[in-house]
N, C-alpha and C positions, 0 to 999 in steps of 0.2 A: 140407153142414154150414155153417151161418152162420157169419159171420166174426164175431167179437169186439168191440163198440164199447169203443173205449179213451179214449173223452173220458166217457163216463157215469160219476156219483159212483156210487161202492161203496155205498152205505146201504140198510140194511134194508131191505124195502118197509113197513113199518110208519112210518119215518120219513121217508119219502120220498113225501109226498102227488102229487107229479105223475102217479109211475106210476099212481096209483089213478084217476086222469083220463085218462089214454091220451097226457098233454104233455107233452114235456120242459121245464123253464123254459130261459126264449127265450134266456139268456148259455151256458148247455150245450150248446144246437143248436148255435149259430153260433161255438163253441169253435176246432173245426178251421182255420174261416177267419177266425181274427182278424189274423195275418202279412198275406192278402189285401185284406183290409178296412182296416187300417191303412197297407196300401204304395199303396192307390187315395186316399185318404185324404191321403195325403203327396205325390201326384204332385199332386192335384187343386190342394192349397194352394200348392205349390209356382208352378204354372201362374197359378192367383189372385196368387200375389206376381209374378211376374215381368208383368202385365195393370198391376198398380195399382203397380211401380214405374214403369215405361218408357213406359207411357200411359196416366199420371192423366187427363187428360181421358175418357178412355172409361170410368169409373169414379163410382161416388157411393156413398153409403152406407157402409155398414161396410167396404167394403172400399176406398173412400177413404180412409178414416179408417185403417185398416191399412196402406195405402201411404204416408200423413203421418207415422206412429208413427215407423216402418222406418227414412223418410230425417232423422227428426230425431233418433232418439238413435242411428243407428249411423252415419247418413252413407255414405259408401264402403261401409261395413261391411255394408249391406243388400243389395248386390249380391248377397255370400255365402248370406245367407238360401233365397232358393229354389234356387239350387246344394247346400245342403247338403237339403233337403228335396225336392229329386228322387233324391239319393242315396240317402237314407234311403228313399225311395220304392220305387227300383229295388233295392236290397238285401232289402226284407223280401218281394220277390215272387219273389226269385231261392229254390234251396233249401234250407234247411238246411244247414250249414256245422257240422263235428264240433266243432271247436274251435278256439282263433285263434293263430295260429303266431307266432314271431317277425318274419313279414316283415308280419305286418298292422301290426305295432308299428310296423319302420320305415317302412311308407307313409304313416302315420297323422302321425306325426312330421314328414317333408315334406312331406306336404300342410299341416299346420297353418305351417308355415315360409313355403311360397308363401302361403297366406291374410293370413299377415301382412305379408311383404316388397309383397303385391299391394296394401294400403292406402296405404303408404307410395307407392309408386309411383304410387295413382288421384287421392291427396292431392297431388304433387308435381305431375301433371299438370292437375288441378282449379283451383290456385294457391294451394293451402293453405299454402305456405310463402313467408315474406317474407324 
């Protein structure tokens, strides 16, 4: 007995002109693997940001220009940038997760606490303060 596609839309076949072609339209197919696709996605830029902050010289193009943006309006703050985008990377490849508990809350919370106390600190060391 075949097993059940659970991403295909329920519509008629009369209003669902793919099936009458033998195609699924291309955002259906690739339904299943967008978590996948978007957490490769997220590691990939994340990797691109951490190239064009820490060595601009190996870089040109857009993704110069991506590592200029970064360190001129967040400064320190760019650092965080692909930290938080391999995070996001490695989260959405990990599995499904039922629902988010209380203790996601308090993590979330002290991490944003170190993200912040950690500018202060790269600011202090940089000589941002006079």
């Amino acid at each position: 007995m075949p097993s059940p596609v659970w991403y295909k839309r329920s519509l008629p076949p009369e209003a669902n002109p793919s099936e009458e072609h033998g195609s699924m339209d291309w955002l259906t197919r690739f339904a299943p693997y967008g978590r996948d696709i978007g957490g490769v996605l997220c590691l990939a830029l994340g990797l691109m940001t951490v190239v064009a902050l820490w060595f601009p010289g190996a870089t040109s193009g857009l993704l110069a220009a991506w590592g200029r943006f970064l360190r001129l309006w967040l400064g320190w703050g760019a650092v965080w940038v692909p930290v938080v985008l391999f995070w996001l990377g490695a989260s959405a490849l990990q599995p499904k997760r039922e629902k988010l508990g209380v203790l996601f809350w308090g993590r979330f919370l002290a991490l944003e606490l170190c993200a912040l106390f950690s500018l202060a600190l790269l600011s202090a060391l940089g000589g941002g303060i006079h």
